[in-house]
C-alpha positions in Angstrom: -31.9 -12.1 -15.9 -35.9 -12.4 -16.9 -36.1 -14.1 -13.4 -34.6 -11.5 -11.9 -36.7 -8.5 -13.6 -40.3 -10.4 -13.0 -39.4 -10.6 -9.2 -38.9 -7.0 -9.3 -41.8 -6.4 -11.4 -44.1 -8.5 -9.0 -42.2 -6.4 -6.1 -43.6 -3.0 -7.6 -46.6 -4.6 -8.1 -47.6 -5.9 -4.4 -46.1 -2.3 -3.2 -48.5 -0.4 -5.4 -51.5 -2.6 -4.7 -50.9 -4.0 -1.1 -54.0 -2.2 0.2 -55.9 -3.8 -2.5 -54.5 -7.0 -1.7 -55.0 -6.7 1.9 -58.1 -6.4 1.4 -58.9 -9.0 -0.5 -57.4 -11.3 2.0 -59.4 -9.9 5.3 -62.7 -10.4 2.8 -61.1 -13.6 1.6 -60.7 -15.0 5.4 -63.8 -13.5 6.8 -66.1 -15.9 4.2 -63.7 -19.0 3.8 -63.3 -19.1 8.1 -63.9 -22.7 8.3 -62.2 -23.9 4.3 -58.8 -22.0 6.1 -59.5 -23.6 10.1 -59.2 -27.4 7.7 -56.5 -26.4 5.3 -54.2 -25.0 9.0 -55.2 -28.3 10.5 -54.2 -30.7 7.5 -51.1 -28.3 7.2 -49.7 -28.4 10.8 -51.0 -32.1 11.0 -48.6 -32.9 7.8 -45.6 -30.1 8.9 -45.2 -30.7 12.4 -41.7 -30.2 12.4 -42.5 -26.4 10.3 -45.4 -25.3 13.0 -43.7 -26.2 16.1 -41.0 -23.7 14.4 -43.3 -21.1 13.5 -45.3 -21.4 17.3 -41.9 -20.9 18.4 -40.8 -17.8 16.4 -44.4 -16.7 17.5 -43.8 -17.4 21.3 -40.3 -15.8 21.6 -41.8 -12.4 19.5 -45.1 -12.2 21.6 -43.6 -13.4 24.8 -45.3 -10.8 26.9 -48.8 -11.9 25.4 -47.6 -15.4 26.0 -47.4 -14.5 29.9 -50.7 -12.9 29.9 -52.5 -15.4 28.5 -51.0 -18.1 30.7 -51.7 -16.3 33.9 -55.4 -15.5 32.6 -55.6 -19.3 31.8 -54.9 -20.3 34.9 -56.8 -18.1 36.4 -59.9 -19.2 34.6 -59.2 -23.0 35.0 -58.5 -22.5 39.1 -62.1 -20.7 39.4 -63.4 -22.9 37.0 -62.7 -26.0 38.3 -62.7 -25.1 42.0 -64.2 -21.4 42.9 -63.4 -19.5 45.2 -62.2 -20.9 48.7 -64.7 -19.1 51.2 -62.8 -17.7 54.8 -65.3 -20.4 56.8 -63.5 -23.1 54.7 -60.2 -22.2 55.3 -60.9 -21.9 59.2 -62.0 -25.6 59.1 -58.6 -26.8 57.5 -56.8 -24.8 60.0 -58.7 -25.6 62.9 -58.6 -29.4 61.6 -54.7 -28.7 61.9 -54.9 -27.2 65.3 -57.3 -30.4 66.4 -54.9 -32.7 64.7 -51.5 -31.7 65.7 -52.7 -29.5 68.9 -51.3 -26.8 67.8 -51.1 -25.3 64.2 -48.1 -27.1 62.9 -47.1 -27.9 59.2 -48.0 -31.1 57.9 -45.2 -31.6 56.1 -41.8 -30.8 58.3 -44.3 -30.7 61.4 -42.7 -27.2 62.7 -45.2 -25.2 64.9 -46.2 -22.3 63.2 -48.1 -18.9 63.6 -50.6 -17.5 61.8 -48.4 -15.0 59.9 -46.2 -18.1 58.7 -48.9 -20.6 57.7 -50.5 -21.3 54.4 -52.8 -22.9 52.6 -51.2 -25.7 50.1 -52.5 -28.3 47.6 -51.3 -31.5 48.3 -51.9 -32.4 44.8 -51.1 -29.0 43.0 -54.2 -27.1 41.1 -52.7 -27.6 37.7 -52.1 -31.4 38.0 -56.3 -31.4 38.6 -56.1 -30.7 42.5 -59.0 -28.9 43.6 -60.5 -27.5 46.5 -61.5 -30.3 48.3 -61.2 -30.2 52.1 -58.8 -33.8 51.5 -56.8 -32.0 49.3 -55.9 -28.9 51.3 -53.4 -29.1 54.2 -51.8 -26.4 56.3 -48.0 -25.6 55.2 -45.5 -23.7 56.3 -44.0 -20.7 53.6 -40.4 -23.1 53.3 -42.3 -26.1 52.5 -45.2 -24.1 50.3 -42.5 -22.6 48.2 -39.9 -25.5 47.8 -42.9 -27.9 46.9 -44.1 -25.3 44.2 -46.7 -27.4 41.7 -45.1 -31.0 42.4 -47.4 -33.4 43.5 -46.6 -34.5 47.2 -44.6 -37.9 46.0 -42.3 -36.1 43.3 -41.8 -33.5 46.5 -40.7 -36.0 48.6 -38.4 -37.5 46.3 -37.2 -34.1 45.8 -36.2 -33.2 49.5 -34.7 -36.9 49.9 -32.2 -36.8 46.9 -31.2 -33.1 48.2 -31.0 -34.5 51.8 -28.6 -37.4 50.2 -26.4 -34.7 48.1 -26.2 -32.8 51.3 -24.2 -35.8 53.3 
């Protein structure tokens, strides 16, 4: 029965003085930043089983900031590690196409396309380290683009053959 009446006590306690406490632990954290970046570390390196839990819990509540902060990631790696693709470049991997294939045709089902149905795809995708590079650009048509989504050209191909083979 004591236990019971101390955790009530201690209840009342942190109710009355939360702001106090609160307090405490913002000041607490703000001058002990790199004592409490070591004790996380040491702690997630010996709980891994406990902090893949709790980043869990975290992801599934935050979801939505979860998104954002992919999409801005990837965002900053793709202009980090490439830039910007400039119109003049573009017109040289198309007009390579066209020189190629005499006509602008999809490199990877060879169909002959139009302007309004080519695009631009990474043969080895942005986040698997493509870049920009003119040898890593070909031309593509939207069917191919969006079934090859971020696979690398190989694990594509291996891809449309086993569906070819479960189609007949």
């Amino acid at each position: 029965m004591g236990g019971k009446m101390s955790n009530e006590y201690y209840r009342e306690y942190y109710l009355k003085n939360r702001e106090k406490k609160l307090i405490y632990a913002k000041k607490y954290a703000e001058e002990n930043v790199e004592r409490l970046r070591l004790y996380r570390k040491n702690y997630a390196t010996a709980n891994p089983e406990k902090e893949s839990l709790w980043k869990y819990k975290w992801r599934k509540k935050n979801h939505i900031k979860c998104l954002l902060n992919s999409r801005i990631q990837s965002q900053y790696n793709r202009n980090r590690t490439m830039g910007k693709l400039s119109m003049d470049f573009v017109l040289k991997i198309y007009q390579s196409n066209i020189d190629y294939f005499g006509s602008l045709t999809c490199d990877y089902c060879k169909t002959i396309l139009s302007f309004e149905n080519a695009t631009l795809d990474h043969i080895n995708p942005i986040n698997k380290h493509g870049g920009n590079a003119e040898h890593n650009l070909c031309v593509a048509c939207k069917k191919c683009n969006f079934s090859k989504q971020d696979k690398t050209l190989i694990k594509w191909l291996f891809f449309q053959a086993s569906r070819e083979a479960k189609r007949g």
